[in-house]
Structures are given as structure tokens and as C-alpha cells.
C-alpha positions as CSV (number, residue, x, y, z in Angstrom):
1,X,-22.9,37.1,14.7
2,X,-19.1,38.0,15.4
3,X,-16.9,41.4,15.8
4,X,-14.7,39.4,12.8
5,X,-14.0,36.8,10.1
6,X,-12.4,33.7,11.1
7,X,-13.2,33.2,15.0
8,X,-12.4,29.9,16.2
9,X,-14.6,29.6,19.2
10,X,-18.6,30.2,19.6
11,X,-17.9,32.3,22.3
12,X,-17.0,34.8,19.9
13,X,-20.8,34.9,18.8
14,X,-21.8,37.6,21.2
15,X,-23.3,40.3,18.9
16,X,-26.8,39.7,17.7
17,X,-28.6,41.4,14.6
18,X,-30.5,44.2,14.3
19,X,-34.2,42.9,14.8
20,X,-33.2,40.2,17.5
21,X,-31.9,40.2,20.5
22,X,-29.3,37.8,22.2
23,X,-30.2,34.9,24.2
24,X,-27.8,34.3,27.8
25,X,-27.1,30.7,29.7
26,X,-28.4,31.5,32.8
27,X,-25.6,30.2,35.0
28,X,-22.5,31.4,32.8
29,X,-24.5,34.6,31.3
30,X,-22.9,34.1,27.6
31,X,-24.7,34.8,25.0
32,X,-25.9,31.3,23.9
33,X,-27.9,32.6,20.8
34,X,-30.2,35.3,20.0
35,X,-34.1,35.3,19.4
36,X,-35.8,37.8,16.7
37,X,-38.1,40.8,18.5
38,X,-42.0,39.9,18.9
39,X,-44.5,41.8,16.7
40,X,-45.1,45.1,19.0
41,X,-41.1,45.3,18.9
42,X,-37.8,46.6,17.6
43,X,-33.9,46.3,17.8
44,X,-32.0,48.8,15.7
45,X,-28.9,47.7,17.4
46,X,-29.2,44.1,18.1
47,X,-28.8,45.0,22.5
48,X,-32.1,44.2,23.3
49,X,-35.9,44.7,21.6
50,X,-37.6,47.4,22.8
51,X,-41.9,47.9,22.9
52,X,-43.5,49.6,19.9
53,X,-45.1,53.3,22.3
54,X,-48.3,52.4,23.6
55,X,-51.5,51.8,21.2
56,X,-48.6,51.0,18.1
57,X,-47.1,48.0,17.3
58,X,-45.6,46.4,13.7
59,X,-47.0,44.1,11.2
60,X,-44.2,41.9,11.0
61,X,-41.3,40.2,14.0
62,X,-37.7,41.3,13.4
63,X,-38.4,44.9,13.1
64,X,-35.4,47.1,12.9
65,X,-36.7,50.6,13.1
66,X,-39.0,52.9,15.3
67,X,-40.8,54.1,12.4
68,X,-42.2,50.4,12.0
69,X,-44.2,51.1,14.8
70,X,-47.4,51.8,13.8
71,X,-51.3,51.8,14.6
72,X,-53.1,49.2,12.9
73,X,-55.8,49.2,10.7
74,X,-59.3,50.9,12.5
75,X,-57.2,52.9,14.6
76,X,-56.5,56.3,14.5
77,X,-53.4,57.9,16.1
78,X,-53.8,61.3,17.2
79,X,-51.1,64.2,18.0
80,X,-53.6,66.0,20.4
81,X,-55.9,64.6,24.0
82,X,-58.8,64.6,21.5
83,X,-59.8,61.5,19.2
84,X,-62.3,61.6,16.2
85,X,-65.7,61.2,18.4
86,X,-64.0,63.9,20.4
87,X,-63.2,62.5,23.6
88,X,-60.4,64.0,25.6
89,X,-57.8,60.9,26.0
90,X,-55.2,62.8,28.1
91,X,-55.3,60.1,30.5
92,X,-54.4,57.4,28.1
93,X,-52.2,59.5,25.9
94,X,-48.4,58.8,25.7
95,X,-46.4,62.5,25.2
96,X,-49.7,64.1,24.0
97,X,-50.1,61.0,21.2
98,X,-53.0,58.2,21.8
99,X,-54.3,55.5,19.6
100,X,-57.9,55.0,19.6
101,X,-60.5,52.7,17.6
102,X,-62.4,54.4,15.2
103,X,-65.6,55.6,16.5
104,X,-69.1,54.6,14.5
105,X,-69.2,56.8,11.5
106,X,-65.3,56.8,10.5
107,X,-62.7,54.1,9.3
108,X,-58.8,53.7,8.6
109,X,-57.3,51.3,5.8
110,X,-53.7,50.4,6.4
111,X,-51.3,51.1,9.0
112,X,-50.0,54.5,9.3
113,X,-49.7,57.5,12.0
114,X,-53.0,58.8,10.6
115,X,-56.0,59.8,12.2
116,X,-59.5,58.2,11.4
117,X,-61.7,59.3,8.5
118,X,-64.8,60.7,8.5
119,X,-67.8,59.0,6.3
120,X,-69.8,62.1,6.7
121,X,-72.0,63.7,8.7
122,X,-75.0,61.5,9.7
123,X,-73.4,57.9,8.5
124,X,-72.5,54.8,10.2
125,X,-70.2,51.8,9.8
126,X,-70.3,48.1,9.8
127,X,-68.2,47.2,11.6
128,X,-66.7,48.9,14.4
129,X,-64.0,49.7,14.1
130,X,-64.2,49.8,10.2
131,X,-60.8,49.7,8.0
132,X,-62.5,50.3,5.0
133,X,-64.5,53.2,3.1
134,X,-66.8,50.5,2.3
135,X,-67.7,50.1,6.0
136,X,-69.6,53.3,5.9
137,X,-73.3,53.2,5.1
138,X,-76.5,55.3,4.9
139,X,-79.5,54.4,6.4
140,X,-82.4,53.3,5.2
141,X,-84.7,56.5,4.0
142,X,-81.8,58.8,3.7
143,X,-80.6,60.5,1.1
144,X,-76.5,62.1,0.9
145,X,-75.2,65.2,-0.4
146,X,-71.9,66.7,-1.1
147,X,-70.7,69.8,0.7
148,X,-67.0,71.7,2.2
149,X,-65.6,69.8,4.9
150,X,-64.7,70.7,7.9
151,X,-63.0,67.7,9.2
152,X,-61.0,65.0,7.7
153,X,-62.5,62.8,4.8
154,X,-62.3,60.5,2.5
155,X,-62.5,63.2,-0.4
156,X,-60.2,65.9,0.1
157,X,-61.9,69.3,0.5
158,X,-65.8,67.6,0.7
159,X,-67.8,65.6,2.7
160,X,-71.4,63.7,2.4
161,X,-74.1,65.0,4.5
162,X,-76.6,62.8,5.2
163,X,-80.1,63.8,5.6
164,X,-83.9,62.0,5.6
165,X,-86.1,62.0,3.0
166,X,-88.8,63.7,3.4
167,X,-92.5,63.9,2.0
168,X,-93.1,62.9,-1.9
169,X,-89.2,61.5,-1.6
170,X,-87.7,58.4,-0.8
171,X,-84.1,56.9,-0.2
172,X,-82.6,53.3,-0.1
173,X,-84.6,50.7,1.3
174,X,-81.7,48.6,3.0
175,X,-78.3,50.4,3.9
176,X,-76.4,51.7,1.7
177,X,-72.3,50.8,1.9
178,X,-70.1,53.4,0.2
179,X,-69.3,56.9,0.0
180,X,-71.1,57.8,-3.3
181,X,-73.6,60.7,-3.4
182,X,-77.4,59.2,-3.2
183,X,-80.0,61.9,-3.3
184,X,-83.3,61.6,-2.0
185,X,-85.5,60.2,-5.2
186,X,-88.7,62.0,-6.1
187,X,-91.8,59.2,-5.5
188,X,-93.8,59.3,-8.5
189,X,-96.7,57.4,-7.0
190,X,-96.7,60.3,-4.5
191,X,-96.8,62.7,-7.6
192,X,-99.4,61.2,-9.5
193,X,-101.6,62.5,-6.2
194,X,-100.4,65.8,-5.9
195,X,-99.1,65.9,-3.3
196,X,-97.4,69.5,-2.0
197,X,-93.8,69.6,-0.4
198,X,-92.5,72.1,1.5
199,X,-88.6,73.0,2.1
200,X,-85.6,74.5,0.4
201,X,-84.2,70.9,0.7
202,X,-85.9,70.3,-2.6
203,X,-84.4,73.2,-4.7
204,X,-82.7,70.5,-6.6
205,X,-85.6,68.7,-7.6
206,X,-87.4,71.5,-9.5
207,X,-88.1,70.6,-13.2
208,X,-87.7,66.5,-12.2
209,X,-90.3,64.6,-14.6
210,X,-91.8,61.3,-13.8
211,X,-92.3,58.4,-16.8
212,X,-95.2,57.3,-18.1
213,X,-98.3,57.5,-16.9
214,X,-97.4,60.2,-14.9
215,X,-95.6,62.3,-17.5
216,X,-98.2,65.1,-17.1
217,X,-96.7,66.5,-13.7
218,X,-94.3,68.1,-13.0
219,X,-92.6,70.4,-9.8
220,X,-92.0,74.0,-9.8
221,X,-91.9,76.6,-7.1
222,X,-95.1,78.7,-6.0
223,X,-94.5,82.2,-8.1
224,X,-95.0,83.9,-4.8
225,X,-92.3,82.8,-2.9
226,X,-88.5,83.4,-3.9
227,X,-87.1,79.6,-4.8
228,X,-83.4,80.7,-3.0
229,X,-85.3,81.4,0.3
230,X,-85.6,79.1,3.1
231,X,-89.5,77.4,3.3
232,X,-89.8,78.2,-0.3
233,X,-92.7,75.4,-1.5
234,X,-92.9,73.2,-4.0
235,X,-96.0,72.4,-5.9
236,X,-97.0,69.8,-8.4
237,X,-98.7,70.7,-11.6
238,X,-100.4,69.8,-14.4
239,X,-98.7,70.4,-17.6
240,X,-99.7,73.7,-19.1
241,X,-99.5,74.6,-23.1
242,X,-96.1,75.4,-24.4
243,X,-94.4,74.2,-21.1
244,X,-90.6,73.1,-22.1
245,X,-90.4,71.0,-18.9
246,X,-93.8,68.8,-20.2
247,X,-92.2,68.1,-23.9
């Protein structure tokens, strides 16, 4: 473009736009033209496009602004030398900041100056790096829990725990994508033996009662051992008269 209105010469066109950068004959050096910036790049004057900081770059050519830079999808971008699978990247880190693909176990949708998200303790993604929420999965024979978080998640304040079934329970089959809460089941085959489980993992499953044919059984805690205690046991019963749980 031009300093004014009504030039009479294309030597006057010696000022490009924001989000380009000029173009120069290489014998005379006058500006024959300007060129717009490359994705990874910015002009917020027009002088010359300047690199996105290391790890960043931009969605779109022609960028005007610094704040365009940005990590991409699957990357995280992190203030500190220490990424989400905590490895110290001080050596790769521009002014204490580094971008880094998000480990197994954690995403990031969209492009921002966030860090990666945690699926929970014990998951996994496909792929990685994963860009989506739905990338996280539970494996086979594991059941997922809520509890307080202690690092960054998906759902502010909680996190999924995930932990394997054990005796007279059962999880998914094939993995399970998502970041819903999928308790262990209670087997009703395996209740229909009697079998015994031990834990105070399976405080939540007191009371459960199977369908038809085994509609008869049912779990409760041993009266000898406190149910809030750690290797409190669970036992499976016949129904006895007047129990509520049975009717």
C-alpha cells in the first residue's frame, strides 16, 4: 500500500500490510510487492514476519498478532521445565515455557496456551497424542470411579480413578472411550456360587441384588467386622425371613 491517496508512481507502494511482508527486486532493492506471513508467523506492522516462539505456531497465514501464536491441538504448553508426564524440559524450553505432545493418558481440544488434561488416574488414549476427551479409554476389566483431583481434568474439582475388577466383579470387555464413571459390575453367575469377596473396594456394592434365578442372594458384610474398615469382607447369602433387601 501507500503513505497517501493519489500517488502517481508504483514506487510509492513501499508499505505493506499488517500480516505480510514486502517483497524487494534484488538488483534495485524496491519494494516490488509484498507476500502474506506463512502459518507459524506474524506481522503486526507490515516490516517483516516474524516466527510464532518455539513449539507455537497459528492456524491460519496472514496473522497479525503475537497472541495468534498458539500450540495446536494434542499439545500442551507449559509455564514451568515440567510437562504432564513430568519430565523436566528445561533444555527445550523457551523463557521457562515449552510445548510438548500430550503423553498417553491426557488430551487437548483446540488451540490455546493450555496445558494437557488429565483422563484419570490409570487410563489411556487412542491416539497419541489425543485432542479429544473421547480419546481416553478404560481397559478391558476395569472399573472407574470419581474422586478430588489433584491435577488438572476434564471435570473441574474430580477425576476418574481407574481400578481392576476384582473377584465376583467384572468390567468392560473391549475398551471403553470416554470419561463417564463405569463401576465394576457384580457377576451374578459368580453369585449364584457363593462365592466370598474380600476388600473395602466393594463397600458400594452391599445390598446389590441379582434378577431371576438368582434373586435369592444377596451381599452384606460379615457382622464381625466393621464395613468402614479396610479388609472388611463381603459375603453372599441366602435370603433370610423378613429381609427388606430379598423383597
Amino acid at each position: 500500500t501507500t503513505n497517501t491517496t493519489a500517488v502517481t508512481s508504483a514506487q510509492d507502494c513501499g508499505i505493506a500490510l499488517p500480516g505480510y511482508q514486502p517483497l524487494h527486486d534484488d538488483t534495485t532493492h524496491l519494494m516490488v510487492g509484498a507476500e502474506p506471513c506463512p502459518i507459524g508467523s506474524y506481522s503486526p506492522d507490515g516490516v517483516q514476519c516474524v516466527h510464532c516462539p518455539e513449539g507455537l505456531t497459528t492456524q491460519l497465514p496472514k496473522q497479525t498478532e503475537l497472541s495468534s501464536c498458539l500450540a495446536p491441538p494434542g499439545y500442551g504448553y507449559y509455564t514451568n521445565t515440567t510437562n504432564a508426564a513430568g519430565t523436566d524440559t528445561s533444555s527445550n524450553s523457551v523463557s521457562g515455557r515449552s510445548v510438548v505432545a500430550c503423553p498417553d493418558g491426557t488430551f487437548k481440544a483446540g488451540w490455546s496456551l493450555e496445558p494437557c488434561i488429565s483422563c484419570g488416574l490409570g487410563f489411556s488414549t487412542d491416539p497419541v497424542p489425543a485432542t479429544s476427551s473421547d480419546h481416553c479409554y478404560l481397559a478391558p476389566g476395569y472399573g472407574s470411579k470419581r474422586v478430588m483431583a489433584t491435577v488438572a481434568t476434564a471435570d473441574n474439582g474430580e477425576m476418574l480413578v481407574a481400578t481392576k475388577c476384582m473377584n465376583g466383579t467384572y468390567g468392560s470387555e473391549d475398551r471403553h472411550f470416554g470419561l463417564e464413571a463405569m463401576p465394576c459390575q457384580v457377576s451374578c453367575s459368580m453369585l449364584a456360587q457363593g462365592i466370598v469377596m474380600g476388600g473395602s473396594l466393594y463397600s458400594a456394592m452391599e445390598g446389590i441384588m441379582c434378577p431371576a434365578p438368582h434373586a435369592s442372594r444377596y451381599l452384606s458384610y460379615s457382622n464381625s467386622i466393621n464395613p468402614a474398615e479396610a479388609g472388611a469382607v463381603l459375603v453372599i447369602s441366602s435370603c433370610r425371613p423378613h429381609d427388606s433387601i430379598c423383597t
